[in-house]
C-alpha positions in Angstrom: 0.0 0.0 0.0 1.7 3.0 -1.1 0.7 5.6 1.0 2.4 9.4 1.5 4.4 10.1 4.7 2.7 13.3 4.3 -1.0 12.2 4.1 -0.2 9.8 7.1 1.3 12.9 9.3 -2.3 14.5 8.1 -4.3 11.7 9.3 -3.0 11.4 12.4 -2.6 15.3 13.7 -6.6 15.9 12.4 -7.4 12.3 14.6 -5.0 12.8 17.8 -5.5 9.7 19.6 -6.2 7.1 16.8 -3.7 5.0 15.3 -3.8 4.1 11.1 -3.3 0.7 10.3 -3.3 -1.2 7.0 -4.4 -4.7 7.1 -3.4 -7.7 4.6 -3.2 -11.1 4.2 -1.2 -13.7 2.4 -4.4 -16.1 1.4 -5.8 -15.4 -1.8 -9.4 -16.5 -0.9 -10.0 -13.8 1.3 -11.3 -10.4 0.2 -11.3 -7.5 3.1 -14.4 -5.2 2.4 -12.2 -2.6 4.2 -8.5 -2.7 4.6 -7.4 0.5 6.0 -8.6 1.5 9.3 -8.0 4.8 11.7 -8.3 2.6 15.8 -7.8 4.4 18.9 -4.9 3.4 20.0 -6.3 2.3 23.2 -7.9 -0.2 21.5 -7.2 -4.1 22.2 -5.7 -6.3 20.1 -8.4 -8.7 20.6 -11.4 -6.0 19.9 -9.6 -5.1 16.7 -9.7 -8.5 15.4 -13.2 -8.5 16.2 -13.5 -5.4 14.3 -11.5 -6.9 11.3 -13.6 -9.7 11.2 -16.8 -7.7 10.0 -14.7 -6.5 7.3 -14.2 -10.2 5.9 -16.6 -11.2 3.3 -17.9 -14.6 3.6 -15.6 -15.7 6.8 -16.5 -19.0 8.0 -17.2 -19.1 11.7 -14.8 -22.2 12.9 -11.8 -19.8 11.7 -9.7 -18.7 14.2 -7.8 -15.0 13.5 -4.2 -14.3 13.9 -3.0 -11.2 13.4 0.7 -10.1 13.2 2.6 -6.7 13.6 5.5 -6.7 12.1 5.8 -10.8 12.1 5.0 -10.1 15.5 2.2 -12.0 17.0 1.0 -9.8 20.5 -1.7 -11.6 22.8 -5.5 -10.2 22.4 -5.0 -8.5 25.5 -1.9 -6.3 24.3 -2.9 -2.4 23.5 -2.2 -1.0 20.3 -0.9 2.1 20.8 1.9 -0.1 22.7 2.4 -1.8 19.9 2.8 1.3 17.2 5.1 2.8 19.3 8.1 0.3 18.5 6.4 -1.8 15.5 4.9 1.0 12.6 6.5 2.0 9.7 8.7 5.2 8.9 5.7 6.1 7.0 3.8 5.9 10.4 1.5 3.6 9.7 1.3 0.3 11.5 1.0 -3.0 8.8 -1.0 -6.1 10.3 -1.3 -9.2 8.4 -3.7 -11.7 9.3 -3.4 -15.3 9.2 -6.5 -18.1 9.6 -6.8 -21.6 10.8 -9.3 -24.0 11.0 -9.8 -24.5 15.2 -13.6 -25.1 15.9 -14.5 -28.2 14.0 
């Protein structure tokens, strides 16, 4: 996602508080309805994945979300704006990709 440092620096002084992050995936049967989001950063990592997973069309219920920051995988309980602070890019935004697995059945 190619993205200005400029419009990023824009983004984030006009929402103090809320933390840009651009979500991907390496699976090519999954299409995001939405893939950028603007979170406040207080914000769990847990009740963002629930929050991505509204965003994924036709998502099977028995799969189980993982989501990585910077090949980093925190625990659902970890705050974001703990996470940007040493994982987003120069750019300032923060990259997540998310990973599935079959769990429930």
């Amino acid at each position: 996602m190619d993205i200005s440092k400029d419009k990023v620096d824009s983004l984030i002084k006009k929402y103090p508080g809320k933390i840009p992050i651009i979500v991907d995936t390496r699976e090519s049967d999954i299409v995001f309805v939405k893939n950028k989001y603007l979170i406040k950063g207080e914000v769990t990592v847990g009740l963002f994945m629930a929050i991505i997973r509204q965003y994924i069309k036709d998502l099977d219920d028995k799969k189980a979300i993982f989501i990585f920051f910077n090949n980093i995988l925190f625990s659902n309980s970890a705050i974001l704006n703990d996470i940007y602070k040493d994982n987003h890019e120069e750019s300032g935004l923060l990259y997540a990709t998310i990973a599935f697995e079959n769990t429930f059945g």
